[in-house]
C-alpha positions as CSV (number, residue, x, y, z in Angstrom):
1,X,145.7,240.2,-1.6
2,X,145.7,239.1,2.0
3,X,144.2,241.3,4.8
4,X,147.6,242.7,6.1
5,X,148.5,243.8,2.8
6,X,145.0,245.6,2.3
7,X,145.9,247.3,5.3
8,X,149.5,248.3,4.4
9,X,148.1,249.6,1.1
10,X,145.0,251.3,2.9
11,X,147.4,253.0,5.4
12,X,149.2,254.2,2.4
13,X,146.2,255.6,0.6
14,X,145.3,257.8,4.2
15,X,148.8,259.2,3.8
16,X,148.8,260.3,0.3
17,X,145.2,261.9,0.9
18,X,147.0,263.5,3.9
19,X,149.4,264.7,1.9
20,X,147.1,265.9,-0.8
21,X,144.8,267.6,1.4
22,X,148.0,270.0,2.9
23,X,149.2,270.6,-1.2
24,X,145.7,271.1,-2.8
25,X,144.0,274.2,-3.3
26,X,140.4,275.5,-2.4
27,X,140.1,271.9,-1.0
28,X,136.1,272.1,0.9
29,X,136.9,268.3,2.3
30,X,134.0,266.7,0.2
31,X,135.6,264.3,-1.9
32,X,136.2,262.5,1.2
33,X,132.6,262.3,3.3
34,X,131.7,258.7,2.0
35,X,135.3,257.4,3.5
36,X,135.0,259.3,6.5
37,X,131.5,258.0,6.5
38,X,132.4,254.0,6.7
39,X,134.5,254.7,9.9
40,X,137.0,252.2,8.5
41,X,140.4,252.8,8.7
42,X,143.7,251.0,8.8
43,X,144.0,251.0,12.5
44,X,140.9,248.9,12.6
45,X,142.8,245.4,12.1
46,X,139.1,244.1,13.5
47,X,137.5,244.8,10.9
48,X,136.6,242.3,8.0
49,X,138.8,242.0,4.5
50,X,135.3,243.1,2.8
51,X,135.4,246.5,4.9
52,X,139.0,247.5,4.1
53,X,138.3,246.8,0.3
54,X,135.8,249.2,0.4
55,X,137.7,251.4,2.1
56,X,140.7,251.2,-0.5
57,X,137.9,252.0,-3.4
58,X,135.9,254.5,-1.9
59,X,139.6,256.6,-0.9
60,X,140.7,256.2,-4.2
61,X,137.8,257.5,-5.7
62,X,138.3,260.8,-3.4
63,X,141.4,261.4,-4.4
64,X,140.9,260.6,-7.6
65,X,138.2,263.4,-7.8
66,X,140.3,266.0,-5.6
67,X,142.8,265.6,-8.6
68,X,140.5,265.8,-11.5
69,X,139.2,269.3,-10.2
70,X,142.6,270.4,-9.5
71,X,143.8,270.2,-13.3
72,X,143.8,266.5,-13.9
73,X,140.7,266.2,-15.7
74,X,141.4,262.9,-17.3
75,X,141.0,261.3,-13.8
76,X,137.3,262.0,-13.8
77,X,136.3,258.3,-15.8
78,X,139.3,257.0,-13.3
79,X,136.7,258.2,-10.5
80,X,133.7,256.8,-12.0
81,X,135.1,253.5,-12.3
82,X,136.6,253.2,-8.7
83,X,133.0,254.4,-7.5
84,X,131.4,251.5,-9.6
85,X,134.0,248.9,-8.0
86,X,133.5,250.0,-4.4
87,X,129.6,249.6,-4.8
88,X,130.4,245.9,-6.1
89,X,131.8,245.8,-2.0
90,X,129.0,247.8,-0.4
91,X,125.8,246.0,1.6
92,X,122.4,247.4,1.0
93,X,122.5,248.8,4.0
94,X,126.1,250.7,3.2
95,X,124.6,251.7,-0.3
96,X,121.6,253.1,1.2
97,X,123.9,255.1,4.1
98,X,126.0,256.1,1.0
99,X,122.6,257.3,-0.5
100,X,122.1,260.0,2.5
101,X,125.7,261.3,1.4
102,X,124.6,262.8,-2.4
């Protein structure tokens, strides 16, 4: 995929998890604190391809987790996976920071 589209498809991600966050319920905000933690979003065109990649893994695994615990249980192994991918992206320093967060 080329940058812009990584964007388009990040941007689309944020809304969704928008979205999810208003339908969901007892929703605490925690499947999200290692996206909100990369401060990468898709307004940040400056930002590398590498970054937004990232992004688009570690968003998906949030809301892939704020469905399995809201009766979607098969999505857990989804989550697992997308969290092994997005490490594959992450700098030592980013899986360190990432660290902190568990």
């Amino acid at each position: 995929m080329q940058k812009d589209e990584l964007i388009q498809f990040h941007m689309f991600l944020l809304q969704l998890k928008n979205h999810l966050e208003d339908m969901v319920d007892n929703y605490d905000g925690r499947e999200f604190q290692s996206y909100d933690k990369l401060n990468v979003t898709p307004y940040h065109i400056y930002k590398s391809k590498r970054e937004h990649k990232l992004a688009i893994f570690t968003l998906s695994r949030g809301i892939a987790n704020l469905l399995s615990y809201n009766n979607f249980p098969g999505l857990e192994k989804v989550s697992n996976r997308l969290g092994q991918i997005s490490e594959r992206f992450m700098t030592e320093k980013e899986k360190g920071f990432m660290l902190l967060l568990k």
